[in-house]
C-alpha positions in Angstrom: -22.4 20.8 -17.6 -20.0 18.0 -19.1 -19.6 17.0 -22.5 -21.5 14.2 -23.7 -18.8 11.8 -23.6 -17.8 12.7 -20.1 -21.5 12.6 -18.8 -21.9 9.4 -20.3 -19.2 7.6 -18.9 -20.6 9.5 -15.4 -23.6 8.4 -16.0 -22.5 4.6 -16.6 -20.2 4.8 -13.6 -23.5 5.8 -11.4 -25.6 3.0 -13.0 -22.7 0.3 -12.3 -22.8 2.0 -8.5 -26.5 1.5 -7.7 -28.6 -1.2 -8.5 -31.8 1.4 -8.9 -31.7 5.2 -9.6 -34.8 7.3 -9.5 -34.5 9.8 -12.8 -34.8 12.8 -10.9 -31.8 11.8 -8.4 -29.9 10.8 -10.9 -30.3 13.9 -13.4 -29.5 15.9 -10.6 -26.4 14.1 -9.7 -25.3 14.8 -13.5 -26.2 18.4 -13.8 -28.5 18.4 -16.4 -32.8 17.8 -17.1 -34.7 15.0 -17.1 -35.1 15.3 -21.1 -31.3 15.4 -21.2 -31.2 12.3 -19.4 -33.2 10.5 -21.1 -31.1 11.2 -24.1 -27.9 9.7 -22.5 -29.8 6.9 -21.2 -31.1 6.1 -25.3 -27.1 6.7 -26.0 -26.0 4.3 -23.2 -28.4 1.6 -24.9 -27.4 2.3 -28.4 -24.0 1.4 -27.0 -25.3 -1.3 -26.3 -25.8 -0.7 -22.7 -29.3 -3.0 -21.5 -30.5 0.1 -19.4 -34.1 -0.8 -17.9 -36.7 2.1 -17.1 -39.4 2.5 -14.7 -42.0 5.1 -16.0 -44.2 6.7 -13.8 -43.6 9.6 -11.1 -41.0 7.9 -9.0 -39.7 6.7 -12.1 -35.9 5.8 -12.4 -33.4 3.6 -14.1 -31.2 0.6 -13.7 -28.6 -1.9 -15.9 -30.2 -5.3 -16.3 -29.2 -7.6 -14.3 -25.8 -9.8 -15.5 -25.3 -7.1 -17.7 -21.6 -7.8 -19.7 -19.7 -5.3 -19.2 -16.5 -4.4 -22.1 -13.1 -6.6 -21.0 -10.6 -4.5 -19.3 -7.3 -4.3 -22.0 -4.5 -4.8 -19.4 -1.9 -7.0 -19.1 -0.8 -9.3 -16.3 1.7 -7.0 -14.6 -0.8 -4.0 -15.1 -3.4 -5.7 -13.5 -1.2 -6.8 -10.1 -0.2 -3.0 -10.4 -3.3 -1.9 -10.4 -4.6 -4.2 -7.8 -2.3 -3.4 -5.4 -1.9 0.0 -6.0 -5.4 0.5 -5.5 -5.1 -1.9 -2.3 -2.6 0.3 -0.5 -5.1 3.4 -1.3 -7.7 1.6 0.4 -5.4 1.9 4.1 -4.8 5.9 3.1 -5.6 8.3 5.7 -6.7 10.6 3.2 -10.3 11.7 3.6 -12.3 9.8 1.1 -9.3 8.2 -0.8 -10.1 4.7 0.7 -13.8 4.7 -0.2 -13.0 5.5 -3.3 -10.5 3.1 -3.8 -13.0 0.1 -2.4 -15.0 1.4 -5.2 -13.0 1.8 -7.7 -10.9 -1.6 -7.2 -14.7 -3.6 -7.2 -15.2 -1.9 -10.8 -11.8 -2.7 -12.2 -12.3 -5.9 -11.0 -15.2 -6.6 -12.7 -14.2 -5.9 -15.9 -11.2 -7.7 -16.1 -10.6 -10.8 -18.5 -11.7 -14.2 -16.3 -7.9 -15.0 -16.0 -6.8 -11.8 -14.7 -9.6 -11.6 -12.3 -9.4 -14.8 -10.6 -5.7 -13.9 -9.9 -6.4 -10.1 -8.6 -9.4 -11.3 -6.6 -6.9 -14.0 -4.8 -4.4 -11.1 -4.0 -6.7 -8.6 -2.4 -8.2 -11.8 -0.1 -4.5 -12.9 0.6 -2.8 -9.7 1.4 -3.4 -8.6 5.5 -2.7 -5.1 6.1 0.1 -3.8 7.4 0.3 -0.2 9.5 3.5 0.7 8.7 5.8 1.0 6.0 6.4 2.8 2.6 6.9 2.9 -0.7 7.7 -0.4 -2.4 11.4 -0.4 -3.2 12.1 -4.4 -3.5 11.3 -5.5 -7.0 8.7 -8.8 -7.2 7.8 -10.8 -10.0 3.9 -10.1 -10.6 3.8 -13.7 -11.6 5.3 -15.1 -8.7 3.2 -12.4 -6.5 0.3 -14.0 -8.1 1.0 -17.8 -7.8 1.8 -17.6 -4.2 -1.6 -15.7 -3.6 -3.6 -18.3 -5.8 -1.8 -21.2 -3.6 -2.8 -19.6 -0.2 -6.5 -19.2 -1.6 -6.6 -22.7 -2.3 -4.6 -24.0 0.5 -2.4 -26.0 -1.5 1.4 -26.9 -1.0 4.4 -25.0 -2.7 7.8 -25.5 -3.9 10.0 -23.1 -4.3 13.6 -21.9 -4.6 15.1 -19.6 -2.0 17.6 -16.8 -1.4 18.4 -16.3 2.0 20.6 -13.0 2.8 23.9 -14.3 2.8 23.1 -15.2 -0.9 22.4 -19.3 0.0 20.2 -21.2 -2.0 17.5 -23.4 -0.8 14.7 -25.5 -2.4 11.8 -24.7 0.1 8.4 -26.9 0.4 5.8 -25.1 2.3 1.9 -24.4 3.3 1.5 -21.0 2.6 -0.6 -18.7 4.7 -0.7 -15.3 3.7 1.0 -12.1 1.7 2.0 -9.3 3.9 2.9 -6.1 2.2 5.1 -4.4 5.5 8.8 -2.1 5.8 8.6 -1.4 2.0 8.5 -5.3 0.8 6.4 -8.6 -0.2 6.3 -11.2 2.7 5.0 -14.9 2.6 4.0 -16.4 5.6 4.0 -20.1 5.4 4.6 -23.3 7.5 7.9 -24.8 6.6 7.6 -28.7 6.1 11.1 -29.3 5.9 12.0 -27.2 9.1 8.4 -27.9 11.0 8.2 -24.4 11.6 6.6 -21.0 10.6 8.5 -19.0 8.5 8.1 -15.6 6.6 9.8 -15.9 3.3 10.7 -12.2 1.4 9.0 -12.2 -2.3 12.0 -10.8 -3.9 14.0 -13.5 -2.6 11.8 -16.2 -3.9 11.4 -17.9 -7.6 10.1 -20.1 -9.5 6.9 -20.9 -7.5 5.3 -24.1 -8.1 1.8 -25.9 -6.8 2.6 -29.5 -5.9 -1.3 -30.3 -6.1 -1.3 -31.4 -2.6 -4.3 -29.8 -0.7 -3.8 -29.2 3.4 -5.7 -28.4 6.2 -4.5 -25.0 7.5 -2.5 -24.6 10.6 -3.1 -21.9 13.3 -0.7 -19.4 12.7 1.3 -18.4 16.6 0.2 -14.6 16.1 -2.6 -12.6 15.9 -2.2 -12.7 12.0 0.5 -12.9 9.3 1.3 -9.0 10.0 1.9 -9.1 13.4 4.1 -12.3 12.3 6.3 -10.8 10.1 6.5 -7.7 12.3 7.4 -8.9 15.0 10.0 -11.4 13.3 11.7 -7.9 12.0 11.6 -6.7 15.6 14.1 -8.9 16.6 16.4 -8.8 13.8 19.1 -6.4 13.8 18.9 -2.9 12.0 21.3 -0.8 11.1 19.6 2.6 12.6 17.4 3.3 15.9 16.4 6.6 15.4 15.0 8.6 18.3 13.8 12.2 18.2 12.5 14.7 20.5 9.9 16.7 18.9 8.5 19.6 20.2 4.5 18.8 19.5 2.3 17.0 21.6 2.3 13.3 21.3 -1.5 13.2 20.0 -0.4 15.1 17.5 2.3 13.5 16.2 0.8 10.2 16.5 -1.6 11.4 13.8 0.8 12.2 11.3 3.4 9.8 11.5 1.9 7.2 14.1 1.8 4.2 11.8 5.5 4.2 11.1 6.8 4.8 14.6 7.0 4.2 18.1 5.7 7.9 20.1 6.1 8.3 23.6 4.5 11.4 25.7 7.1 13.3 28.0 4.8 16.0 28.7 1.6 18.5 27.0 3.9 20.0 24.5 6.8 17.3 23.6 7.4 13.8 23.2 9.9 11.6 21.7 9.9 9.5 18.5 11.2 6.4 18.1 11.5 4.4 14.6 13.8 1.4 13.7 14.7 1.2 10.0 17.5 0.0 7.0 17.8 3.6 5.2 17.6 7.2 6.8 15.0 8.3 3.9 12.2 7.3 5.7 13.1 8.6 9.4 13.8 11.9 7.2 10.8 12.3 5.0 8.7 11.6 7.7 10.4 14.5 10.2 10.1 16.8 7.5 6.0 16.5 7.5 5.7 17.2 11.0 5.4 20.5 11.0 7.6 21.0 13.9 10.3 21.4 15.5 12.8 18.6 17.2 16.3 17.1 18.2 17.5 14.0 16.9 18.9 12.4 20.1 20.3 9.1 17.6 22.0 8.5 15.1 24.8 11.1 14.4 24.1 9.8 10.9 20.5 11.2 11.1 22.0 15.1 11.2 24.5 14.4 8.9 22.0 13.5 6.4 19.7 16.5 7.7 22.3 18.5 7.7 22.8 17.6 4.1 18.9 18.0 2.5 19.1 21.7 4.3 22.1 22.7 2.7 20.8 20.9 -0.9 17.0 22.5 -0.5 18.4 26.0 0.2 20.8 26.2 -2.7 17.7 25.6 -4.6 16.3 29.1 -4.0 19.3 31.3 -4.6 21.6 32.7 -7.2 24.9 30.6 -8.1 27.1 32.8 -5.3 24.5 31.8 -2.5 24.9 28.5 -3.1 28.4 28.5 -2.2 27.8 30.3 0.5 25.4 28.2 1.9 27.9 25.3 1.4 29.5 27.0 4.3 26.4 27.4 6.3 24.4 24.6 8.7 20.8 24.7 9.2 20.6 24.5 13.1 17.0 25.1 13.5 15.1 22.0 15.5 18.8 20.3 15.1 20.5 19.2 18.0 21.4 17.1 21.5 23.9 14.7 19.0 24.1 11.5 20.2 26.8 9.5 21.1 28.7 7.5 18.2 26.2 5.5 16.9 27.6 1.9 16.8 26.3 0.2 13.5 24.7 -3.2 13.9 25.7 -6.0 11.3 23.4 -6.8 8.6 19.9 -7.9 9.5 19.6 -12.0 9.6 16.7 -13.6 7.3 13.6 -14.4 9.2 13.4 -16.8 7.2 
């Protein structure tokens, strides 16, 4: 059985869950007697915790309704932190991580300061799901993260400034649409009035956000939604690797594990190739390595030089000073092979924007 102080914040947590618990349900769910729980229940109440009974065999408890909860003690960038990192664990394929999260996030939520809320509700509402992509490496303003979601909420006009990749500034004036968290960075997707076109503008890229109070009607976006916009807008910029991979698993298989981030094609029961477009050979690299299989990169040459490299670094990790030198000399060549032809690199990718 818990301590007190852990059962008790369990046994909050379970109230806040369900709007009605039957005593003997819930005692059971805490490990302990019914005389135990009633205990915690008189605790929960001293602590000033409105915690209504029901007597009688069926019996149970519940909190009173619009019961006020203790203000969460974060600050602004904690709360976008939390918001989205609790967001992205709602999309994991982890068994019971996203259910969680849901939970979790409506909680956290709840208790929050009226401030913080109203901006972390408009983010979860304003961010579409992306399948694929990865940890975020682009650094965003939680501020400006924030105003743009609060502007697509309420469908009101934004200015902004605007770094485009060559490092040009522009002054943009747009109707935003929607956040789209895809390939490791922020997206806005917004209608352009000064270009009288869609565009998806990178968060990182943008400052200074500002409401112009001007309310629209909003436009019907040329894609399925403001993902499939922004992913298909990277599709047809230029990137710097096309990995492809023969891997020696069946297709099903592979599609499981690293499906969401690639593009797998079946060649027959037992193999099929892998295909993933990207800016840095981490991903592609990370990603082989949880397979669980064997395979050939068939493009880039880069992609064996840098497997070629984690071998040699992960094996000199489990031997003496002399082995490492002698593995300096030595190439892992298991699942490596087939190089490609010289990779030509591409130029940098354009802005979509």
């Amino acid at each position: 059985m818990a301590n007190t102080s852990t059962r008790t914040l369990r046994l909050l947590s379970l109230l806040q869950t369900h709007r009605y618990w039957p005593g003997t349900e819930l005692a059971e769910r805490l490990g302990v007697s019914v005389r135990t729980l009633r205990r915690d229940i008189d605790r929960l109440r001293e602590l000033g915790y409105p915690v209504e009974a029901q007597r009688g065999v069926d019996g149970g408890y519940q909190l009173a309704p619009g019961t006020a909860l203790p203000p969460l003690m974060i600050d602004d960038e904690e709360a976008v932190a939390l918001a989205v990192g609790l967001q992205a664990a709602t999309q994991s394929e982890v068994e019971g991580i996203a259910e969680s999260s849901v939970r979790v996030l409506a909680k956290v939520v709840q208790v929050m300061p009226t401030r913080l809320r109203r901006r972390v509700e408009a983010l979860r509402a304003m961010t579409v799901p992306a399948g694929w992509g990865g940890p975020i490496t682009a650094r965003v303003d939680p501020g400006v993260l924030t105003a743009v979601a609060l502007a697509c909420r309420d469908s009101e006009q934004v200015r902004f400034s605007y770094t485009a990749a060559d490092g040009r500034h522009t002054d943009r004036h747009v109707e935003p649409h929607r956040l789209v968290c895809l390939g490791r960075r922020w997206y806005l997707v917004a209608y352009d009035l000064t270009r009288h076109d869609w565009r998806s503008f990178r968060i990182d890229r943008l400052t200074a956000p500002q409401g112009t109070g001007a309310r629209f009607r909003p436009r019907d976006l040329p894609a399925a939604d403001a993902a499939e916009f922004v992913r298909a807008g990277l599709d047809n910029l230029p990137r710097p690797y096309r990995v492809e991979v023969l891997v020696d698993a069946p297709a099903a298989t592979v599609r499981e594990r690293i499906g969401r981030w690639s593009t797998v094609e079946e060649v027959d029961s037992a193999h099929c190739r892998v295909h993933m477009l990207t800016d840095s050979l981490d991903w592609p690299t990370m990603a082989l390595g949880v397979l669980g299989a064997d395979f050939r990169v068939l493009d880039p040459p880069e992609l064996l030089d840098q497997l070629h490299e984690w071998g040699a670094r992960f094996s000199r990790a489990q031997g003496s000073p002399s082995d490492h030198r002698a593995d300096r000399r030595k190439m892992p060549a298991r699942g490596l092979g087939l190089r490609a032809e010289p990779h030509q690199r591409t130029a940098e990718p354009k802005e979509t924007a």
